[in-house]
C-alpha positions in Angstrom: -74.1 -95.0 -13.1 -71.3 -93.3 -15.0 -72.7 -90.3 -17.5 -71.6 -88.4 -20.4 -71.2 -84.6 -20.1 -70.5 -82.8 -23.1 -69.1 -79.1 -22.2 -70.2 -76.0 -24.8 -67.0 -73.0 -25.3 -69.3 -70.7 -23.4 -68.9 -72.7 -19.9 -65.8 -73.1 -19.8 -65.1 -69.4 -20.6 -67.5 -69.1 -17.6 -65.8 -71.2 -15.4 -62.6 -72.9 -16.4 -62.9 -75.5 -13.5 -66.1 -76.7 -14.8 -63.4 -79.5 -16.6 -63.1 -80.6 -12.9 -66.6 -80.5 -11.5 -68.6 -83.7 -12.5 -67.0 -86.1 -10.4 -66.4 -89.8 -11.4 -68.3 -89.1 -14.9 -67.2 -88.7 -18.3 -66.4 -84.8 -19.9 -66.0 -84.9 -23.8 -64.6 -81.2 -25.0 -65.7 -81.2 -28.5 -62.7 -80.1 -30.8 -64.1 -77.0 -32.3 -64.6 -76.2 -28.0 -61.0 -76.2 -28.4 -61.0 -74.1 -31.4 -63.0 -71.7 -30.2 -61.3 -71.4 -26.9 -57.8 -70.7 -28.9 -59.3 -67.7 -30.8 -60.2 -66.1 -27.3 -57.3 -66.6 -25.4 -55.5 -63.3 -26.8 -58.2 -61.3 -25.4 -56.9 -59.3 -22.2 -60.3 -59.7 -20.2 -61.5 -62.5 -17.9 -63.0 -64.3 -21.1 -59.5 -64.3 -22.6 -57.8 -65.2 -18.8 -59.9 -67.9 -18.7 -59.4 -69.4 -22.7 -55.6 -69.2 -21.2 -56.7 -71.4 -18.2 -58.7 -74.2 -19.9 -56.1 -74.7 -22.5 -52.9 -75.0 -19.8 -55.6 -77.2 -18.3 -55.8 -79.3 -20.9 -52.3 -79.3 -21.8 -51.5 -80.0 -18.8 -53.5 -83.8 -19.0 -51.4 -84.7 -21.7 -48.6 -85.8 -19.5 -51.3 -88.5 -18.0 -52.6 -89.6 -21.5 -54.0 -89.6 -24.6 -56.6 -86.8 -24.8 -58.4 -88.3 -27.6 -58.7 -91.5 -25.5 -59.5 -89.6 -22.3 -57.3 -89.0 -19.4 -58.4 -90.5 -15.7 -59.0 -87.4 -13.6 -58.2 -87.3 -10.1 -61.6 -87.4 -9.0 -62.1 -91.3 -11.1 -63.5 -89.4 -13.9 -62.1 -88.7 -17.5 -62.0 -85.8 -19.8 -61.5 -86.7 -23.3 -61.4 -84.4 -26.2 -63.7 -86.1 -29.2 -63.4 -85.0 -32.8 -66.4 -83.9 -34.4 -69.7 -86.1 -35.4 -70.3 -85.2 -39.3 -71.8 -88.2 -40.8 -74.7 -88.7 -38.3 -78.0 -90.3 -40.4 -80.0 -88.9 -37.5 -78.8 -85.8 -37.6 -81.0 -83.3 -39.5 -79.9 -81.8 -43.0 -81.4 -78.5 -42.2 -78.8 -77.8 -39.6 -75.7 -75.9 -41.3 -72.8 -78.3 -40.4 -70.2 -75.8 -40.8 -71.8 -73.8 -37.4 -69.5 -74.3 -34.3 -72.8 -74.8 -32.6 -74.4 -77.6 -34.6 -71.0 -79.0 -34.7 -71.1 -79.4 -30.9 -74.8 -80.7 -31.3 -73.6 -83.3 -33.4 -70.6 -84.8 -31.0 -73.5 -84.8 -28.4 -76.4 -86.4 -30.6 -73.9 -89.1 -31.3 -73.0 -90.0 -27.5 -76.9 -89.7 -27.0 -77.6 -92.6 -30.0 -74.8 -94.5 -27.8 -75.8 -94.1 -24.2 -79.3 -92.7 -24.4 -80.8 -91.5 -20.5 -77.3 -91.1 -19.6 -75.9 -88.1 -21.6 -76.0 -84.7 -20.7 -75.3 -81.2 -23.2 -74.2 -79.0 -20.8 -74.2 -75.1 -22.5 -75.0 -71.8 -21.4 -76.8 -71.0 -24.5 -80.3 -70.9 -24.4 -81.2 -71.3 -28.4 -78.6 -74.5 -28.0 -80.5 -75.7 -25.2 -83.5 -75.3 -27.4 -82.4 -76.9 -30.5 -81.0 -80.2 -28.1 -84.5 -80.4 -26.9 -85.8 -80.4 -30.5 -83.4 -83.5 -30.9 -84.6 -85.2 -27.7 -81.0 -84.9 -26.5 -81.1 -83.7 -22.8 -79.7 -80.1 -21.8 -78.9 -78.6 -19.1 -76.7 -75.0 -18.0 -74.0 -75.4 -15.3 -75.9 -75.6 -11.9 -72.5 -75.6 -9.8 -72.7 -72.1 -9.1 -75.9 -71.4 -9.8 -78.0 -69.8 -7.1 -82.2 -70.2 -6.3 -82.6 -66.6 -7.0 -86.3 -66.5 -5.3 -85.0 -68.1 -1.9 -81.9 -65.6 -2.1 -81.2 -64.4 1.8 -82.6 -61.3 1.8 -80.7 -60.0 4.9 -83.4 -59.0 7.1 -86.1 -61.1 9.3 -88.6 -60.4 11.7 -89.2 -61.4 15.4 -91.7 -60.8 18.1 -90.9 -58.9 21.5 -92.5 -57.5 24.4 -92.2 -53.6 24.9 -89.8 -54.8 27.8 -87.6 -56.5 25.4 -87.3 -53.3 22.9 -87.0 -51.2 26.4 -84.0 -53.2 27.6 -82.7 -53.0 23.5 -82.2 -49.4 23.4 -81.5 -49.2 27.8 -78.7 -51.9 27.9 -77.8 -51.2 23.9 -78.1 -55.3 23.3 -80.6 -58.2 23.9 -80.2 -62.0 23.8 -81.7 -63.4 21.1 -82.7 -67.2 21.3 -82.7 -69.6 18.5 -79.3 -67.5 17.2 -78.0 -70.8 15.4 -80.6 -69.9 12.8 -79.4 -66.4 12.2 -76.5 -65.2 10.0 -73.8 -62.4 11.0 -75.0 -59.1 10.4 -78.8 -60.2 9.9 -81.4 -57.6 10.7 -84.6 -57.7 12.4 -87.9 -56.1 12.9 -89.0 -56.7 16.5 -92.0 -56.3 16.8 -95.0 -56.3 19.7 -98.1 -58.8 19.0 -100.0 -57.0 21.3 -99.3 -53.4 20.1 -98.2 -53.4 16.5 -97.6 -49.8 16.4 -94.5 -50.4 18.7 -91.7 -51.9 16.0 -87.4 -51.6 17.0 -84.6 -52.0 14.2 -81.6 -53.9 15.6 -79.2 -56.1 14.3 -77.8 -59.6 14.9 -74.1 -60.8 15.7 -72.8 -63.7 17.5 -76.1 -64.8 19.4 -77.1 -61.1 20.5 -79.6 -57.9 18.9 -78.2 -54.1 18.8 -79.7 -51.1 18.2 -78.5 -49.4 14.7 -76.2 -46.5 15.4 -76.3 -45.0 11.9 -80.0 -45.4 11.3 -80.7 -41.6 11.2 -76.7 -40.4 10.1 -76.8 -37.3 7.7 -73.6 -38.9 5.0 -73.1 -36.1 2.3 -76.1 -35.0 2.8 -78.1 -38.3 2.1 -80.4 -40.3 5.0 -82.4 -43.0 5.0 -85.8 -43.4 3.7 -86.8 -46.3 4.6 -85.8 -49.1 6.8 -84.1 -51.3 4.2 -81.8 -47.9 3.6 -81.5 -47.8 7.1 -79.9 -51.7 7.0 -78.0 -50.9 4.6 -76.0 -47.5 6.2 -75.5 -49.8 9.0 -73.4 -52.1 7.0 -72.2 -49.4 4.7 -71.2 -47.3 8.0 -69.9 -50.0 9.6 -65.8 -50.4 9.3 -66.2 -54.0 11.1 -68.0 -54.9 8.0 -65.6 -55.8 4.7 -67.4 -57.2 2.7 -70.8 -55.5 1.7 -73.3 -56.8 -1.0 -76.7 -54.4 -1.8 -79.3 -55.7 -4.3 -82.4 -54.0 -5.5 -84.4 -52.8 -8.4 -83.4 -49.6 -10.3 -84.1 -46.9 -8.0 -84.0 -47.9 -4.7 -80.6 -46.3 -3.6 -78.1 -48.9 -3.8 -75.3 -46.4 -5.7 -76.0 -43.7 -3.7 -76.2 -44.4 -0.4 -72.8 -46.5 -1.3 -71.0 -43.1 -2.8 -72.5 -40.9 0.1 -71.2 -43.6 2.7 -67.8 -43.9 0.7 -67.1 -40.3 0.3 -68.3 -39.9 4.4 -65.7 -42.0 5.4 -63.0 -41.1 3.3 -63.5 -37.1 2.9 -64.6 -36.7 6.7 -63.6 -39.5 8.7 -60.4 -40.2 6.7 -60.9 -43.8 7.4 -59.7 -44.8 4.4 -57.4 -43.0 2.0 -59.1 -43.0 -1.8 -62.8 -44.2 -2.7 -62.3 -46.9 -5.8 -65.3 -47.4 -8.1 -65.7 -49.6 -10.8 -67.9 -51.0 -13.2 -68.1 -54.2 -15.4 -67.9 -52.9 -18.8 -70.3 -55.2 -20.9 -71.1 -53.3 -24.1 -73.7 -54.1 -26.6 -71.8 -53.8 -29.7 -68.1 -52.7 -29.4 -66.1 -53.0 -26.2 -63.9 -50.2 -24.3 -60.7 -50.8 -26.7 -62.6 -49.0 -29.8 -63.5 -45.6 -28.1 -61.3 -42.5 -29.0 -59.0 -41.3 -26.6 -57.0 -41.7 -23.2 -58.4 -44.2 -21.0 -60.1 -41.5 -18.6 -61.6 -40.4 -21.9 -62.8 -44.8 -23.2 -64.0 -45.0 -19.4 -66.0 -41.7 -18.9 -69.3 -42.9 -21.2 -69.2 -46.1 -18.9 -69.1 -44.7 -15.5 -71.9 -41.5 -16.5 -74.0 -43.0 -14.1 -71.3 -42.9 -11.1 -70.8 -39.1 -12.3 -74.4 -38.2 -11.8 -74.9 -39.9 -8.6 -71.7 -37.8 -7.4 -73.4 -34.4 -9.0 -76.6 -35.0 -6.9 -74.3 -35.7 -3.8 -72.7 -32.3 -4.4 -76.0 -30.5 -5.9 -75.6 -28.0 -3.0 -72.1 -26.9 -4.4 -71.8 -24.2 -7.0 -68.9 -25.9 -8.8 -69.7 -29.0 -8.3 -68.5 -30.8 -11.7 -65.0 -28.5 -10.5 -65.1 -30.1 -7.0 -65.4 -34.0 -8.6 -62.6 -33.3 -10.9 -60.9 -31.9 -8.1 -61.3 -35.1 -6.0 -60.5 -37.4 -9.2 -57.1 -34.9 -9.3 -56.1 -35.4 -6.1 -56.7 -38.9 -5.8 -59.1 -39.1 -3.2 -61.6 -40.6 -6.0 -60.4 -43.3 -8.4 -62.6 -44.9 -11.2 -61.3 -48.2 -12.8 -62.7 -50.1 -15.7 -62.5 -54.0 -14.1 -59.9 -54.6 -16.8 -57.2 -52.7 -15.1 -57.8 -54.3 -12.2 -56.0 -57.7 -12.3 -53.2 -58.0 -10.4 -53.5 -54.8 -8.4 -53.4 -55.3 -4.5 -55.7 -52.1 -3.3 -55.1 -51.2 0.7 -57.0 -48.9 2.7 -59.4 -47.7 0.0 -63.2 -47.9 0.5 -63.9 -49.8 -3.4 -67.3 -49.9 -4.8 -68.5 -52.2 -7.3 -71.3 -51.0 -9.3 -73.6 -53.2 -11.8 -71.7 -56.4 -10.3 -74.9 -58.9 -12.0 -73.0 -58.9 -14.7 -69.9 -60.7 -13.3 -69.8 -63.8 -13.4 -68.6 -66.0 -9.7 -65.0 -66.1 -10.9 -64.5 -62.2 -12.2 -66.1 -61.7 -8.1 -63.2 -64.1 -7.0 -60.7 -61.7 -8.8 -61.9 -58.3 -7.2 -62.3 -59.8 -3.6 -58.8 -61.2 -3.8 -57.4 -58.0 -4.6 -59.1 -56.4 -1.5 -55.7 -55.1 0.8 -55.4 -54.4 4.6 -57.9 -52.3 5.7 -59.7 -52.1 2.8 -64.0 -52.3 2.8 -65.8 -53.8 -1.0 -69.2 -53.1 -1.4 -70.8 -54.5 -4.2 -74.1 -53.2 -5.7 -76.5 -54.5 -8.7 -79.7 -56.1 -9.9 -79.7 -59.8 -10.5 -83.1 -58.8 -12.9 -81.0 -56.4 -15.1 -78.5 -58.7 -16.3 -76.5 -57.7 -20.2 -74.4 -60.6 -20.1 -75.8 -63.3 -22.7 -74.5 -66.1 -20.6 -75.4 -64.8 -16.8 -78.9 -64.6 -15.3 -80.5 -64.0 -12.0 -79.3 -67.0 -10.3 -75.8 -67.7 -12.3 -74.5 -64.4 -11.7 -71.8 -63.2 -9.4 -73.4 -60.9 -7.6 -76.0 -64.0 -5.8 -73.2 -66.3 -6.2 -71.4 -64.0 -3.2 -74.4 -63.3 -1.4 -75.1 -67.0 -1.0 -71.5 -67.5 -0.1 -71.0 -65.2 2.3 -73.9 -64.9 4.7 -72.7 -66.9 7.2 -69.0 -64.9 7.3 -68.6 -62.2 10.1 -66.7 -59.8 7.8 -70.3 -59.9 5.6 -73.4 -58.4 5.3 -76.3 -58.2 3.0 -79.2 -56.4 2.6 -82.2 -56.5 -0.4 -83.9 -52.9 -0.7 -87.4 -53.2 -2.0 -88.5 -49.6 -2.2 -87.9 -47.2 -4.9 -87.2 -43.7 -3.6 -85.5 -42.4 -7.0 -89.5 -41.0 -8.3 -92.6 -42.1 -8.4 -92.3 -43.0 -12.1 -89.2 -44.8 -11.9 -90.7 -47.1 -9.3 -94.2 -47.5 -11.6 -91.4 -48.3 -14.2 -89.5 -50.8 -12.1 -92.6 -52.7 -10.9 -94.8 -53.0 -14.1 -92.4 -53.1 -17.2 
């Protein structure tokens, strides 16, 4: 049965494919859709890449028909841009007309009255959402690349084993592990006795076989473990095997840290790689980056305090330790980029951290993966519960969107850290507000 999706501004700003992604149905764009995607498309962010996107999109389906007719999509289905509904009877007077919003309400309430039980508002916007439901017209966000946050792979499981098995583990430095097929590269376990639960072994899973950590107790500027999710994740931080590196947790638990301890380790010490690259999505409530005074070291320092005072506690044992940062920054061992600048940039051999990454969105995670160079390691860190973007949320957001993409890739690895080792009250605050 052929349906009617009708596509709000906000998901296609999201994800400019989403034209492309229902198959053999029917996608109506809404003109002011259109006009609201043309005011965006001179903004030099990823909103503004993708306004650019959806309209050579949809300029390009003019050369295979009329788009107020709808033009056959390679996949059987059609996209058609429809003009907007004003003189509904069924459409309430309260609702101001001249909105963009009710505008779009009103294109859809009038393919509802047409094909009822088989159209479909698809928005990001949760009041819009609410205001089809008060219309009876059905509503739904964009589930393509959304994730089942509360099932996300958490990167560690657990096993049983003798006291032979975790002998032979730490004697042999591996151990078979049966029923592999169901465990993803990377994966950690907690093997553990039945018969003598004191008697636990940390070890890690690739290609059908369990090792011992090697960086479980590593000392990396002056940081170790606390705990054993910590302990998962200096493995995969540690490990230069390991590309691609994805750490979620609650405020608190490490995440930034450990990642700027490991970074600097291996790029100040081991000179593995030759700069550590952070960078932050800048998603301001109020005015963006562009209105702050200054150079752009001076528009980018407010946004990346929090990477400055993870670095200060890294070199709290220095006397001039704000000197020695600026020193590094200088030199160009340590490189902080807002996510704007980083379009088009191919960055080899650099150890890049991504800090706050829940509030990109699955395609801005596309764009700083791709621009990964030889030799180069990404580790991305965030909280899919802390979310700023209006449009993202725990399972729509980049951050998961990779997780759930990548487990199964031998250049991955994931880890969840549960435990808050930042103070007592920021874990009270993390758990019960």
């Amino acid at each position: 049965m052929i349906k009617t999706f009708i596509l709000d501004t906000n998901v296609l700003l999201h994800n400019p494919d989403a034209l492309f992604a229902f198959e053999e149905n029917r996608v109506i764009v809404p003109f002011v859709v259109v006009e609201e995607i043309d005011s965006q498309k001179m903004r030099q962010d990823e909103i503004g890449r993708n306004a650019r996107l959806v309209s050579r999109n949809l300029d390009g389906m003019r050369a295979h028909g009329h788009l107020a007719e709808g033009v056959r999509l390679p996949s059987g289905g059609v996209v058609q841009i429809e003009l907007n509904h004003q003189n509904l009877d069924a459409f309430p007077v309260v609702l101001d007309r001249g909105k963009y919003d009710n505008r779009i309400l009103a294109v859809a309430c009038h393919f509802h009255k047409e094909n009822p039980g088989r159209t479909l508002l698809v928005t990001k916007d949760l009041n819009l959402r609410v205001k089809a439901d008060v219309l009876g017209i059905p509503a739904e966000d964009l589930f393509k690349d959304t994730v089942d946050y509360p099932q996300l792979y958490e990167g560690v499981g657990h096993l049983n084993g003798t006291a032979e098995d975790m002998n032979a583990l730490y004697r042999e430095g591996e151990l078979a592990l049966s029923g592999s097929e169901c465990a993803c590269p990377h994966q950690f376990f907690v093997l553990k006795d039945p018969d003598s639960p004191s008697q636990s072994a940390l070890c890690r899973h690739l290609d059908g076989t369990l090792y011992p950590l090697n960086y479980a107790d590593a000392v990396n500027y002056g940081v170790k473990a606390r705990n054993k999710e910590q302990k998962f994740a200096l493995e995969l931080l540690m490990n230069d095997d390991i590309r691609v590196v994805t750490l979620v947790g609650r405020a608190g638990t490490g995440k930034t840290l450990l990642a700027l301890a490991a970074g600097l380790t291996k790029v100040v010490e081991h000179k593995v790689y030759r700069r550590l690259l952070v960078t932050r999505p800048v998603v301001p409530i109020g005015n963006d980056l562009g209105y702050l005074p200054g150079s752009k070291e001076d528009k980018l320092r407010p946004w990346m305090q929090p990477i400055f005072d993870n670095l200060e506690f890294l070199h709290a044992d220095i006397k001039h330790r704000r000197q020695t940062i600026e020193q590094l920054i200088e030199n160009g061992t340590l490189e902080m980029e807002a996510l704007t600048y980083i379009r088009g940039r191919s960055i080899p051999k650099q150890f890049i951290v991504c800090d706050e990454a829940q509030n990109l969105t699955p395609v801005m995670i596309k764009t700083l993966v791709t621009r990964v160079g030889e030799k180069s390691k990404i580790v991305f860190t965030g909280d899919p519960e802390q979310i700023d973007n209006p449009y993202l949320n725990a399972g729509s957001n980049g951050l998961t969107y990779l997780v759930e993409k990548m487990k199964g890739e031998a250049l991955a690895g994931h880890i969840i850290l549960n435990k808050g080792e930042r103070s007592a009250v920021a874990e009270l605050g993390a758990k019960i507000l």
